[in-house]
C-alpha positions as CSV (number, residue, x, y, z in Angstrom):
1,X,0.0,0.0,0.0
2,X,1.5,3.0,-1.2
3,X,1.7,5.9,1.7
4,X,0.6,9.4,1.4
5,X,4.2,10.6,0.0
6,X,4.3,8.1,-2.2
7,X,1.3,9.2,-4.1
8,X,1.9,12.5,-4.0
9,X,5.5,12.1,-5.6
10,X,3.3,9.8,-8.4
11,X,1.1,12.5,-9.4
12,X,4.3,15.2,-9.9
13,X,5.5,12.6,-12.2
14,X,2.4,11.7,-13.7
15,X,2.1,15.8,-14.2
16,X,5.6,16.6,-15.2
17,X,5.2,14.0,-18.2
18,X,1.8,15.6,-19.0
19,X,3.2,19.1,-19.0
20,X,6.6,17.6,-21.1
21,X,4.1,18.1,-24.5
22,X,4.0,21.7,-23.5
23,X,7.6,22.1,-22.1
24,X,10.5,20.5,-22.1
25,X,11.4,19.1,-19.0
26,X,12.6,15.6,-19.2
27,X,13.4,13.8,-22.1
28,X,11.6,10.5,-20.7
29,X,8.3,10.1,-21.5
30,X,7.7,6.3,-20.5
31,X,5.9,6.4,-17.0
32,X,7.9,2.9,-16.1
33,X,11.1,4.3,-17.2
34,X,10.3,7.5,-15.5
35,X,9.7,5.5,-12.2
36,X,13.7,4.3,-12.2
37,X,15.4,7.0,-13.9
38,X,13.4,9.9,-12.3
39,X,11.8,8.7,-8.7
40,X,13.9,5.5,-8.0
41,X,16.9,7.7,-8.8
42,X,15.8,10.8,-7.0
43,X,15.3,8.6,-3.6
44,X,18.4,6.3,-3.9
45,X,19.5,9.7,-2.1
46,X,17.2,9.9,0.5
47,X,19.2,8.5,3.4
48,X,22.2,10.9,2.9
49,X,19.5,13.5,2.7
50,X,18.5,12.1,6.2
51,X,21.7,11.9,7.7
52,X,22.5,15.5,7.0
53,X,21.7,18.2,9.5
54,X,18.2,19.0,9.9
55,X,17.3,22.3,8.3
56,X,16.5,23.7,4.9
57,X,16.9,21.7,1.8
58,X,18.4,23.2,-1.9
59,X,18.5,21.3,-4.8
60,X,20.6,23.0,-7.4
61,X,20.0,22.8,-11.3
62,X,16.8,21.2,-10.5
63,X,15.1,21.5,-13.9
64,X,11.7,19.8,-14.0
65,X,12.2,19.0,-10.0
66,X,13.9,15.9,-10.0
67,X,15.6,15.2,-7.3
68,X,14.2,18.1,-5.3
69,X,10.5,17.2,-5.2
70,X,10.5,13.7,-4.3
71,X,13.2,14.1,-1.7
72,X,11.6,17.0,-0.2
73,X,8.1,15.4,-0.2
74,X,9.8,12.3,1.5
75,X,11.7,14.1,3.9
76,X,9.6,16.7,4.7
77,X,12.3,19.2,5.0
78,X,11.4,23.0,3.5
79,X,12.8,22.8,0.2
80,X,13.9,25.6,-2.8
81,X,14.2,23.8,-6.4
82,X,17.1,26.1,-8.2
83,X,16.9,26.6,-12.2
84,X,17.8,29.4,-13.9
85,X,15.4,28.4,-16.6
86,X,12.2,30.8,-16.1
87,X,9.7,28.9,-17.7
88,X,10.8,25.5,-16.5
89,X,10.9,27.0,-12.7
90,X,7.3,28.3,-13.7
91,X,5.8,25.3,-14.8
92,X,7.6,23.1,-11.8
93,X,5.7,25.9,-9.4
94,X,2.4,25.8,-10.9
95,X,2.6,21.6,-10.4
96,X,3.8,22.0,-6.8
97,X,1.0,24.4,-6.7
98,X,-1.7,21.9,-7.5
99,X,-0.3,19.4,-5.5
100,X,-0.9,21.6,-2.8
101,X,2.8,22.1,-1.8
102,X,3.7,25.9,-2.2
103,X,4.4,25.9,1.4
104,X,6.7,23.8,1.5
105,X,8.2,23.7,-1.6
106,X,9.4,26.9,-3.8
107,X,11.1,27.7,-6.8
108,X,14.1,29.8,-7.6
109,X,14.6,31.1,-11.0
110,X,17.9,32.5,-11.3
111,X,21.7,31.3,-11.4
112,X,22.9,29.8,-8.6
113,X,25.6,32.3,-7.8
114,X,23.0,35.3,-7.6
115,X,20.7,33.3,-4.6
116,X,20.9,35.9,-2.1
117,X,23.5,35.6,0.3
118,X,21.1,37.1,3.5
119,X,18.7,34.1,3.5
120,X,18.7,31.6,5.8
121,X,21.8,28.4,4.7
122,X,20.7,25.6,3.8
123,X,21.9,22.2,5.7
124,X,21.8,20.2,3.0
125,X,22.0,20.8,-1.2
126,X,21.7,18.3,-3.8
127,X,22.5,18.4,-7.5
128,X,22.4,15.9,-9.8
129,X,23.8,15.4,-13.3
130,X,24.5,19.3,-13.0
131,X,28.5,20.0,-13.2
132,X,31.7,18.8,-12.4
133,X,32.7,18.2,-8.9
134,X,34.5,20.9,-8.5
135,X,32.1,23.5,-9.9
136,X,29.6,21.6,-7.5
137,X,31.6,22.1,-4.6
138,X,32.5,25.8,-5.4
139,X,28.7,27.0,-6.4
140,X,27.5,25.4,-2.9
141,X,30.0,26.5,-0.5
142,X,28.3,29.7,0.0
143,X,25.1,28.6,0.8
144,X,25.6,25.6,2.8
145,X,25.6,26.3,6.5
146,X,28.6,24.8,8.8
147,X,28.7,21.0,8.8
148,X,26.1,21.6,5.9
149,X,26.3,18.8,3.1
150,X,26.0,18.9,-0.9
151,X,25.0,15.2,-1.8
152,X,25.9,15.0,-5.8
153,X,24.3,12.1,-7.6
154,X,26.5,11.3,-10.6
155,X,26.9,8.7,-13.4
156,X,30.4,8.2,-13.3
157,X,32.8,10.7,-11.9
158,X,36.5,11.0,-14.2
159,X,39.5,10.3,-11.5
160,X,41.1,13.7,-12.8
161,X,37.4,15.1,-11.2
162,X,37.5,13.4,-8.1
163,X,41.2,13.7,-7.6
164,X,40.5,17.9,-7.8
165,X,37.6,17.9,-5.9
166,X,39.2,16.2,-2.9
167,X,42.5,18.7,-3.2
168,X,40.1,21.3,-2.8
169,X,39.1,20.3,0.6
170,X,40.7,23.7,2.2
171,X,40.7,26.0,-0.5
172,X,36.3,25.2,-0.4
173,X,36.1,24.6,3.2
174,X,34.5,20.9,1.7
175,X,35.5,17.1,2.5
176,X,34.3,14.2,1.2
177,X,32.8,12.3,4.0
178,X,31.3,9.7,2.1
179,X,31.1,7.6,-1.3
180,X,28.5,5.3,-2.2
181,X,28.2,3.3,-5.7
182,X,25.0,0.9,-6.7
183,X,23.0,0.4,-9.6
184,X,19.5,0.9,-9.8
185,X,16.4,-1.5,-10.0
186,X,16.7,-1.8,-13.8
187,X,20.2,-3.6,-13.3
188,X,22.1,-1.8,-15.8
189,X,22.0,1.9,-15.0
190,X,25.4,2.9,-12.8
191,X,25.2,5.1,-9.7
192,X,27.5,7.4,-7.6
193,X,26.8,9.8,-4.5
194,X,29.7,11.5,-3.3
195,X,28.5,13.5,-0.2
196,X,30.8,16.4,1.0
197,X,30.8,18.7,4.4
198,X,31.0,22.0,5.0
199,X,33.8,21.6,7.8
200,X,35.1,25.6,7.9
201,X,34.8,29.0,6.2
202,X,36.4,28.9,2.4
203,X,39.8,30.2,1.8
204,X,38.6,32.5,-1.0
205,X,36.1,34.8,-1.6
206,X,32.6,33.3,-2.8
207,X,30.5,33.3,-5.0
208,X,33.0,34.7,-7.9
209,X,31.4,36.8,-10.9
210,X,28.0,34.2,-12.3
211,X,29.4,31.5,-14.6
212,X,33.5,31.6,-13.1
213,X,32.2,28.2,-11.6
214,X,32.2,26.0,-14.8
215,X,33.8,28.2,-16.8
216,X,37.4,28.2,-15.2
217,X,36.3,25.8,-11.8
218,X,39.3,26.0,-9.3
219,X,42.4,23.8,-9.6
């Protein structure tokens, strides 16, 4: 028997496929393939999400709210979906809307770098299939509250990019405190969350100028 979140997560889905012949928001349209790649994937996070500080929830480069909304419907937490694509943020907020969610979950449309800096941190950030590692780690330094964690859900991470990310541990003020590969239901598609703390104020000023991040990411 499914429970209340459960359902709830179901009809986003069932909504965000709806609303894909309008906008483009994912480029899968099967409803079973949607349930792996889309809510299976999205939750295969959900205990790192639960193992981070409670507080506020981010999840950065959210595009049609995936992972954001089902881990913020299963966890509970308040949650802020970031895309600086307008009209996807638009159509993910009129969804949440209907669902009944605007309380708890919102939308900001805007680049990451521009979130302002006077709001309340967050405790934990997610962002999947979004960037390299270290642009990751850079873009969420700043908004991440002490011992705050970014949870990045990845296909396969280069050694070069993992290799950077951890020298950057005291430049960013982030560690890698865990590292946990599986594959999914379907057998066949490959998983990786890397989860990194915010353990101390970053060396350098941040955020730089919007788009320094993944256009020359530090070294």
């Amino acid at each position: 028997m499914q429970t209340k979140q459960e359902e709830l997560i179901e009809k986003y889905l069932e909504k965000v496929i709806k609303t894909n012949s309008k906008i483009n928001l994912t480029r899968i349209t099967d409803v079973q393939e949607a349930k792996v790649l889309h809510i299976e994937d999205s939750l295969s996070a959900l205990s790192e999400l639960n193992n981070s500080p409670e507080g506020s929830y981010g999840d950065l480069g959210s595009g049609g709210g995936f992972p954001g909304v089902p881990l913020g419907i299963m966890s509970g937490r308040k949650t802020v979906l970031f895309d600086s694509v307008q009209k996807k943020m638009k159509a993910v907020e009129e969804m949440i809307s209907s669902l009944g969610l605007s309380e708890q979950i919102s939308c900001y449309a805007g680049r990451i770098e521009e979130y302002p800096q006077d709001t309340e941190r967050f405790t934990a950030l997610t962002a999947r299939a979004l960037s390299s590692l270290p642009s990751l780690l850079e873009l969420a330094a700043p908004l991440l509250a002490e011992n705050g964690r970014l949870i990045c859900l990845k296909a396969n991470v280069e050694p070069d990019e993992f290799d950077t990310a951890i020298n950057l541990k005291d430049k960013l003020g982030m560690m890698l405190i865990s590292d946990r590969e599986f594959h999914l239901s379907d057998g066949v598609t490959h998983r990786r969350i890397l989860v990194f703390e915010r353990f101390k104020e970053p060396e350098v000023k941040l955020p730089r100028r919007t788009g320094m991040a993944q256009k020359k990411p530090f070294k």
